[in-house]
C-alpha positions as CSV (number, residue, x, y, z in Angstrom):
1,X,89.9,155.0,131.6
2,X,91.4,156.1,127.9
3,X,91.9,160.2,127.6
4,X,88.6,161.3,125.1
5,X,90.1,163.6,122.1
6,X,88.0,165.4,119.8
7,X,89.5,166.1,116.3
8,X,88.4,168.3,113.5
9,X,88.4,165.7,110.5
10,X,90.9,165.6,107.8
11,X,88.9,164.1,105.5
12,X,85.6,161.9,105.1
13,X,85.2,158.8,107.6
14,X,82.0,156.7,106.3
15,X,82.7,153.8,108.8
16,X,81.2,156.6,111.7
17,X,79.8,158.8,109.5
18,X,81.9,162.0,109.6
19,X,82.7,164.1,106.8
20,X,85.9,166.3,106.3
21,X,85.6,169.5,108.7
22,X,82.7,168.4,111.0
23,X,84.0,167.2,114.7
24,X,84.7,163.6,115.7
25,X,86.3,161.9,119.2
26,X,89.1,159.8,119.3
27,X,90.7,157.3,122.6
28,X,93.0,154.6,122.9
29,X,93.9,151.8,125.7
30,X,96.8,150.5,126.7
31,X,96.4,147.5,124.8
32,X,93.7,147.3,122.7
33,X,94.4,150.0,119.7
34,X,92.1,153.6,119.2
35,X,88.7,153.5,118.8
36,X,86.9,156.5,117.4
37,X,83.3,157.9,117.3
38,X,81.0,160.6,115.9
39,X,79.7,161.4,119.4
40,X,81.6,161.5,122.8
41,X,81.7,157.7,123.9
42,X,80.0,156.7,126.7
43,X,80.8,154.6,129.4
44,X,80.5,151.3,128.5
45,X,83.2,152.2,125.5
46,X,85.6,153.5,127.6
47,X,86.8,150.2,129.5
48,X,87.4,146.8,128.4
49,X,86.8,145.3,131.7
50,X,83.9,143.1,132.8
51,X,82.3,146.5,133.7
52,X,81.3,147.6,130.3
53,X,78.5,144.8,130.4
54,X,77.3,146.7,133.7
55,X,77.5,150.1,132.0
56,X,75.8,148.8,128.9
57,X,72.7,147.2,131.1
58,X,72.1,151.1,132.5
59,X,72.8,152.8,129.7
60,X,70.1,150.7,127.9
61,X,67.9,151.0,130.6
62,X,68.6,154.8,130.3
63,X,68.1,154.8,126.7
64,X,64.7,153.8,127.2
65,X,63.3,155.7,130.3
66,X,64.4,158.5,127.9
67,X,62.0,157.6,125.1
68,X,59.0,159.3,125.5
69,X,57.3,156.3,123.4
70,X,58.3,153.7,125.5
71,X,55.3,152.1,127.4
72,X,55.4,151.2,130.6
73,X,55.9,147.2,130.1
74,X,59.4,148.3,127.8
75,X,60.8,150.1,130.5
76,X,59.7,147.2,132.8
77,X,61.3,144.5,130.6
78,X,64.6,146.9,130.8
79,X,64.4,146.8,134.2
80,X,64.4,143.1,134.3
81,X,66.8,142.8,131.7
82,X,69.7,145.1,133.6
83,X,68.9,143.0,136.7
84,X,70.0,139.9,134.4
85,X,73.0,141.2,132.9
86,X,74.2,142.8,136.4
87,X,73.7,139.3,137.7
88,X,75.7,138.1,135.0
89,X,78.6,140.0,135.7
90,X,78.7,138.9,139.4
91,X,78.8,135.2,138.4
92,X,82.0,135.9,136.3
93,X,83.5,138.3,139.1
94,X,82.3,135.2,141.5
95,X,84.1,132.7,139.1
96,X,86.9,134.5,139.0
97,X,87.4,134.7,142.7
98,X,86.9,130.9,143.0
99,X,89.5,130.4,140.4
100,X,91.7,132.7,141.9
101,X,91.4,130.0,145.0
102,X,89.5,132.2,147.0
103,X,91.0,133.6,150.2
104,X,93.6,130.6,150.2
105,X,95.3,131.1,147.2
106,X,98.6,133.6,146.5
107,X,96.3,135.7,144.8
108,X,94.3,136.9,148.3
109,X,94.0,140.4,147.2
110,X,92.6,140.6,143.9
111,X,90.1,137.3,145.1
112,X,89.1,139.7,147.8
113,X,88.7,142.3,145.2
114,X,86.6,140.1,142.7
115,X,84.4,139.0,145.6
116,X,83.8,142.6,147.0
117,X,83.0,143.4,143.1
118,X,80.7,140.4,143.0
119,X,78.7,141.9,146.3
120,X,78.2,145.3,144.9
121,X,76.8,144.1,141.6
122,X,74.5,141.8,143.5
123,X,73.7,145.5,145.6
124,X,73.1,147.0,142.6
125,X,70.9,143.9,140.8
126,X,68.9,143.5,143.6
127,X,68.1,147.4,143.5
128,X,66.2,146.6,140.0
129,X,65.0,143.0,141.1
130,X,63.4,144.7,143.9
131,X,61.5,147.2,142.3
132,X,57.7,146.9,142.6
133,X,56.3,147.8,139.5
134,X,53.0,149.0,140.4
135,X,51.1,146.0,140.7
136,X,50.5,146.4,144.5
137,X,50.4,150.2,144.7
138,X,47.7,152.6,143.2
139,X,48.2,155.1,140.4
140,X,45.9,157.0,138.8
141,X,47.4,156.1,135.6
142,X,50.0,154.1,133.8
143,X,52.0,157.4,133.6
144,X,51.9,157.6,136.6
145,X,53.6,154.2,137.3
146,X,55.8,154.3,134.8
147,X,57.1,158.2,135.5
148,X,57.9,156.4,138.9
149,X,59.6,153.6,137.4
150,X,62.0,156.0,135.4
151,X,62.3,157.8,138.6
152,X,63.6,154.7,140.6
153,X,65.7,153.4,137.4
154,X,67.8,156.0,136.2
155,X,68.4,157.1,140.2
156,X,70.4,154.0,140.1
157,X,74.4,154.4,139.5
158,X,77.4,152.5,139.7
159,X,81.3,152.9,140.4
160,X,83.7,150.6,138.7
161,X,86.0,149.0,141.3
């Protein structure tokens, strides 16, 4: 992962909304330029591999476990949706191992890699996919359910192989 700066700006940059003298953050990658932002990046930012889909599912799904007006069915359908990006991911991890020729070709080690990958995001989909979203079990009310929704959700992390 890129080194996060923070800067004291020079002068005015509209395109993220910093004015001269207020604070701003600043990171590069190897290959791929410097990026800059009004607040400290977040994950999915910091990493141009196939990863920053995965970090972008949860941080969505953060994003709305944090609003306080989000009903329960929004943080249900974010659930569902970081299942289906997760999944996503796997199928190109699994792609890439079956281009790579699998465990036959001269590329053993990273197919091994990109299949391991592909197991733990299936892991960490199947954590959301196998949430039970209070339809069988009894809660007083919908805050209820969805307070133990959130709870389940965000408990949920990740570590980019």
């Amino acid at each position: 992962m890129p080194r996060v700066s923070s800067q004291k700006a020079a002068k005015d940059y509209p395109g993220i909304n910093v004015k001269k003298g207020e604070i701003y953050f600043k990171w590069s990658f190897r290959y791929g330029g410097t990026r800059t932002s009004k607040t400290y990046p977040r994950a999915s930012q910091l990493t141009q591999s196939k990863y920053s889909n995965v970090y972008a599912a949860l941080e969505s799904l953060e994003d709305t476990c944090a609003d306080e007006t989000a009903a329960f069915q929004d943080i249900v359908d974010a659930v569902v949706d970081a299942a289906s990006q997760i999944h996503e991911v796997e199928e190109e991890y699994n792609e890439a191992d079956e281009a790579m020729g699998g465990h036959q070709g001269v590329n053993y080690e990273r197919a091994e890699a990109c299949q391991q990958c592909a197991s733990d995001l299936d892991d960490l989909a199947n954590q959301f996919d196998s949430m039970n979203f209070g339809k069988d079990e009894e809660y007083k009310t919908e805050n209820d359910a969805r307070d133990e929704l959130i709870e389940r959700a965000t408990s949920v992390s990740v570590d980019e192989v």
